[in-house]
C-alpha positions in Angstrom: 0.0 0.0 0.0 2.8 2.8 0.8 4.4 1.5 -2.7 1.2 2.7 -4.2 1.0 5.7 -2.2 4.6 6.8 -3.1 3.9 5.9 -6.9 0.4 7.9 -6.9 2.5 10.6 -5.5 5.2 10.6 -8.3 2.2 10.4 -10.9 0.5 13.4 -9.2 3.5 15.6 -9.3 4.7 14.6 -12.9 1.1 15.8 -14.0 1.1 19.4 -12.0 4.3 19.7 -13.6 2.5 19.1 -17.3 0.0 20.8 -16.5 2.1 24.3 -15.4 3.5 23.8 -18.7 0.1 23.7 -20.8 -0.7 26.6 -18.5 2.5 28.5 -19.0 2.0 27.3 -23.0 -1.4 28.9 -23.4 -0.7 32.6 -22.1 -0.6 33.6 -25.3 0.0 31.9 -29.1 2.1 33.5 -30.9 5.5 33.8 -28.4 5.2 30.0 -27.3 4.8 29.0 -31.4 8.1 31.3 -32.0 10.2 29.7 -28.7 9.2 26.0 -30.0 10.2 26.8 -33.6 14.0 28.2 -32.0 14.0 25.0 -30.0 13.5 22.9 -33.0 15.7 24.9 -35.1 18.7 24.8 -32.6 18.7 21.0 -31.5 21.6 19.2 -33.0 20.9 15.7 -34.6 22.5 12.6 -32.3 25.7 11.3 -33.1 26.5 7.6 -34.2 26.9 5.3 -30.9 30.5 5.1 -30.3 30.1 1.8 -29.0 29.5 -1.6 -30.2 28.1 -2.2 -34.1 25.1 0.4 -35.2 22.4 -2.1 -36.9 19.0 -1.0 -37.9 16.2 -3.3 -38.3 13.5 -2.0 -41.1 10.2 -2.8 -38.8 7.0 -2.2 -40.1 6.4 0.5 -38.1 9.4 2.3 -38.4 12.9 1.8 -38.5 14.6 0.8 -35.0 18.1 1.3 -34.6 20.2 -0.6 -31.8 23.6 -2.0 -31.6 25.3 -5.1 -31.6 28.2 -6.5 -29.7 29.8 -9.4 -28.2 30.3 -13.2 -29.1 27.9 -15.9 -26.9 24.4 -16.6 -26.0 22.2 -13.9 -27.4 21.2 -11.2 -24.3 18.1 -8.2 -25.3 18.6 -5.2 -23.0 15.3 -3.1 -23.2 15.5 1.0 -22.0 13.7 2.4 -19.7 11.2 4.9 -20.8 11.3 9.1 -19.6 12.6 12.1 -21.1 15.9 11.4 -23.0 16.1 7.8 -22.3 17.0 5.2 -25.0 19.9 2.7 -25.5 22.1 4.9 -24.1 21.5 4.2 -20.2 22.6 0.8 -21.5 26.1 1.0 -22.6 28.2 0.9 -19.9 26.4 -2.8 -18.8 26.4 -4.2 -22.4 30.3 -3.5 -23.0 30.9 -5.8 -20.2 28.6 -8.5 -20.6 29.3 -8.5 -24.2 32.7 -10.7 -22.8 30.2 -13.8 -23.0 27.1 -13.0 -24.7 26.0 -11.3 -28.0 24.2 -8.3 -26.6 21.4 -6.3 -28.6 20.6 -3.2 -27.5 17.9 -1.5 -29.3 16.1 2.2 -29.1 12.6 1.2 -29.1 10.4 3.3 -31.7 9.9 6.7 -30.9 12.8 7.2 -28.9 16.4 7.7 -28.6 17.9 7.3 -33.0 15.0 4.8 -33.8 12.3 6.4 -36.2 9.5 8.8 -34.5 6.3 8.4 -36.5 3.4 9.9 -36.0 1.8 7.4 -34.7 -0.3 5.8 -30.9 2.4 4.7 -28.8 0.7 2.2 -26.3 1.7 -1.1 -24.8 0.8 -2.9 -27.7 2.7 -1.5 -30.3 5.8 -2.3 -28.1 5.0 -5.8 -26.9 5.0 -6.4 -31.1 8.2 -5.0 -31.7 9.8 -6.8 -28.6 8.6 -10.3 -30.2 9.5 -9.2 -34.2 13.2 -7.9 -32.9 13.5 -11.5 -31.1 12.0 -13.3 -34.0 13.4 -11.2 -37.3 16.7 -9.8 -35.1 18.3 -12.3 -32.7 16.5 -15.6 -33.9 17.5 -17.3 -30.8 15.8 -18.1 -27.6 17.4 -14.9 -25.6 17.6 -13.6 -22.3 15.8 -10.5 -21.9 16.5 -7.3 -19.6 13.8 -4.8 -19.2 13.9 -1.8 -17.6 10.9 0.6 -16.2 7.7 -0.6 -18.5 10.0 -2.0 -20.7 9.8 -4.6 -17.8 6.5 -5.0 -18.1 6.4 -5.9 -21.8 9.4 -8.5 -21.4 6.9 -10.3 -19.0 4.2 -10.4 -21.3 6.4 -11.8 -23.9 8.3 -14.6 -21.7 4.8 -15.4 -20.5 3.1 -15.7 -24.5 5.7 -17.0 -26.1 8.1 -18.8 -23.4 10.4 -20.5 -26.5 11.2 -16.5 -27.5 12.5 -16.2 -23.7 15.0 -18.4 -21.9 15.8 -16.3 -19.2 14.0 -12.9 -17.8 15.7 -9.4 -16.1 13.4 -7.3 -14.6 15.3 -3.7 -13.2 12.9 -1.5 -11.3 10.1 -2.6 -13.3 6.3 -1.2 -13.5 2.8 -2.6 -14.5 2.1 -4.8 -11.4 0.5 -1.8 -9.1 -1.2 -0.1 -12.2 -5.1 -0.5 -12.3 -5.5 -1.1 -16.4 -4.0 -1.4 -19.4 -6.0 2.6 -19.7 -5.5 5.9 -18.1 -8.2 7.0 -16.4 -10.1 10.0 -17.7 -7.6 13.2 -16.2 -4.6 11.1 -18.0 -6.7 10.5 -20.9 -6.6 14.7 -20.6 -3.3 15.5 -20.5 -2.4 13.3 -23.1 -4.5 15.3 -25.9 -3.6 18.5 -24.1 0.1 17.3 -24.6 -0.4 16.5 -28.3 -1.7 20.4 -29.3 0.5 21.5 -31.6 1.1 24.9 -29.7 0.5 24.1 -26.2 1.2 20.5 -26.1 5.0 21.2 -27.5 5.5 24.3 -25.3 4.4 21.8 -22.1 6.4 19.2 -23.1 9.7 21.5 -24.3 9.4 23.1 -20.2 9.3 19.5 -18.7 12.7 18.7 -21.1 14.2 22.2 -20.7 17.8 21.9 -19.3 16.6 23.1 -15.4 13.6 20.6 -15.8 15.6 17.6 -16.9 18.2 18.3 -14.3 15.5 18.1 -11.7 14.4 14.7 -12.9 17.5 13.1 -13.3 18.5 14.4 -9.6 15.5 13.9 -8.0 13.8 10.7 -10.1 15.9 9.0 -11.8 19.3 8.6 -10.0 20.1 8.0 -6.7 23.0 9.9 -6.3 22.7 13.2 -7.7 26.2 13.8 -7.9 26.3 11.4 -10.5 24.1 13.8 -12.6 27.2 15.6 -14.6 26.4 18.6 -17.6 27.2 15.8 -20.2 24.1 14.1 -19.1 21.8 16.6 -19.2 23.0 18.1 -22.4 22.2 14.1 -23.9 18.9 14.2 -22.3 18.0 17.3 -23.8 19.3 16.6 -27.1 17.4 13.1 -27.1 14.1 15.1 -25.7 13.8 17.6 -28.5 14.5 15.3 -31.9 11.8 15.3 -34.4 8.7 13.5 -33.6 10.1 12.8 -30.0 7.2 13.9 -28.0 4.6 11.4 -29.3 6.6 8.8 -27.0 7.0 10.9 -24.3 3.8 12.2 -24.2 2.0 8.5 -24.6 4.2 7.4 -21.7 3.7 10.5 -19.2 0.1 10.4 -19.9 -0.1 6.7 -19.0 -1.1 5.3 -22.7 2.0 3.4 -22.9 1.1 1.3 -19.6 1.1 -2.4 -19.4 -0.5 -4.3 -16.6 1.9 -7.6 -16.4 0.1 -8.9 -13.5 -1.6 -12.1 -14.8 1.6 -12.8 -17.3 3.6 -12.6 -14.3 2.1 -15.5 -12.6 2.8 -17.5 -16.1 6.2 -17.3 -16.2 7.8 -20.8 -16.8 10.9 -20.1 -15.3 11.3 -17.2 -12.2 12.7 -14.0 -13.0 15.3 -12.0 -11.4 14.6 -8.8 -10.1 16.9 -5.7 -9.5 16.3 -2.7 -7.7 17.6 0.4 -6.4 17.3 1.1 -3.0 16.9 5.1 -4.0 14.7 4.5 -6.6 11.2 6.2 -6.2 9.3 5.4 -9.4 8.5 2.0 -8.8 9.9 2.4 -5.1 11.6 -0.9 -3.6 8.7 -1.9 -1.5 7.1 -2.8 -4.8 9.4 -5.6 -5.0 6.9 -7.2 -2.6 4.3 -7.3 -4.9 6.3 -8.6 -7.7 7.2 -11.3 -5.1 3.9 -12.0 -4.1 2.8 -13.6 -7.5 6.0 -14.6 -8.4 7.7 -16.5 -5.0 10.1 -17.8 -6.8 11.8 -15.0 -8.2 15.1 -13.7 -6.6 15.7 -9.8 -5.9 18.8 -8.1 -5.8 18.6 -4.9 -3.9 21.6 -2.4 -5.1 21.8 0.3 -2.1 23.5 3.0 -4.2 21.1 3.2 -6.6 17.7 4.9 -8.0 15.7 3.8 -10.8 18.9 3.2 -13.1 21.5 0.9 -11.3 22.5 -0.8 -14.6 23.7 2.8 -15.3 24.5 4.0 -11.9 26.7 0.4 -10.8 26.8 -1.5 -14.1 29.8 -3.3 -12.8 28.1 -4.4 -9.7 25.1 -4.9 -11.7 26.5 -6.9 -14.5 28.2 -9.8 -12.0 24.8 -9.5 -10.1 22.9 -11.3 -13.1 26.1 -12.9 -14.7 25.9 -14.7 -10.9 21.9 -15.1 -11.5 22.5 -16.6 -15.4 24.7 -19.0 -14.1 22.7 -20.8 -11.6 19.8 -20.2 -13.5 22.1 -22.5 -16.6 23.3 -25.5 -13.4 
């Protein structure tokens, strides 16, 4: 119940926050068009990875970008969703665990380098891509790391199509204290507030200005603040603001990208391993219990210097945490 609490919480703030920005966004038409067109205009396009092997994988949808390293048993790592996340947060952990596996780390559509269409981003459209990448991508039964509601959809897969799925990592996930699949009426609001051409961009471009990403990334996503350096904020914001990146964002703050895992959770054929930051607020760690309630079997791994990111925050720690997990999962 105080996971719930805490979460509502989060959700409450993140949409007074939105909603100051629609506010702020409609005080008049003409000066908010003009800042979002100088935003556009002055956002730099991303950089090639330097890391690993860029691939790109012509989905129906769209085309998804990710990159490929590593010799060994195939491993998925799946992003967390928020503003300025993508493959990115992944790097770090894949470089090491590429030493025995061939790791593919993917931006899902509509974020990070992937393609941005204009198009519904919900929990379906995401579950699909997860079981095309695994089918027309890795074509081998993988282990698969999800992080946030990425979580959420790698349980839905492993539990539909088990021989996709050999082994499951869930990090901080979401989707087992949610009450639907749909947001409820005032999220069903802000999301086509958020996608007004005028007001929508001018909300969404205050919640990823510099000051209001550094708040989230202190404050939400890390749990060290410290740890939050210029170079991070300036690759959130540049992430934020590509073309077509607020139809993601939008769907996820506004709750149309939720997943309620749930039922699939209690199908699993083989237990999953959880990890969780002890800082992390957004699931907090008192979740866990509820993951752990329909799913006994599944073993936690608690990483006290962490928020909602400790693949990013302790990847080394966090890499010989599963590697451990893998291997005695394997005898």
């Amino acid at each position: 119940m105080a996971a719930q609490t805490s979460q509502q919480e989060q959700k409450r703030k993140r949409r007074r926050r939105l909603l100051k920005g629609l506010l702020l966004g409609g005080a008049a038409v003409g000066i908010p068009a003009l800042a979002n067109a100088v935003i556009a205009r002055r956002t730099r396009r991303l950089p090639a990875a330097g890391w690993g092997s860029a691939q790109r994988y012509a989905w129906r949808y769209g085309e998804i970008r990710f990159q490929k390293l590593g010799e060994g048993d195939p491993l998925l790592l799946l992003h967390s969703f928020g503003p300025g996340h993508g493959s990115e947060e992944w790097r770090a952990a894949a470089q090491f665990l590429a030493a025995r596996h061939t790791v593919y780390v993917p931006d899902l559509i509509g974020w990070g380098r992937s393609e941005k269409p204009q198009i519904d981003y919900d929990g379906e459209l995401y579950m699909r891509l997860i079981l095309d990448f695994l089918e027309d991508v890795v074509r081998r039964r993988a282990v698969v790391v999800g992080a946030g509601l990425s979580a959420a959809y790698a349980v839905q897969v492993a539990a539909d199509r088990p021989e996709l799925v050999h082994a499951l990592g869930l990090v901080v996930p979401a989707g087992i204290d949610v009450h639907g699949d749909e947001p409820d009426v005032k999220d069903a609001l802000v999301y086509r507030l958020l996608r007004l051409p005028v007001l929508g961009t001018s909300a969404l471009n205050l919640y990823t200005s510099r000051a209001g990403l550094s708040h989230y990334l202190r404050r939400e996503a890390y749990g060290a603040p410290d740890r939050v350096d210029a170079a991070a904020i300036d690759q959130h914001y540049r992430i934020s603001h590509q073309p077509g990146a607020h139809g993601a964002l939008a769907a996820y703050l506004s709750g149309y990208s939720n997943h309620r895992a749930r039922r699939a959770l209690q199908r699993l054929e083989s237990p999953p391993w959880l990890a969780w930051g002890r800082r992390s607020n957004s699931p907090p760690v008192e979740s866990a219990d509820l993951w752990l309630h329909h799913q006994p079997s599944a073993e936690l791994e608690v990483f006290e210097d962490s928020g909602n990111l400790p693949h990013l925050e302790q990847p080394d720690v966090f890499c010989r945490k599963l590697e451990r997990y893998l291997s005695a999962l394997a005898a």
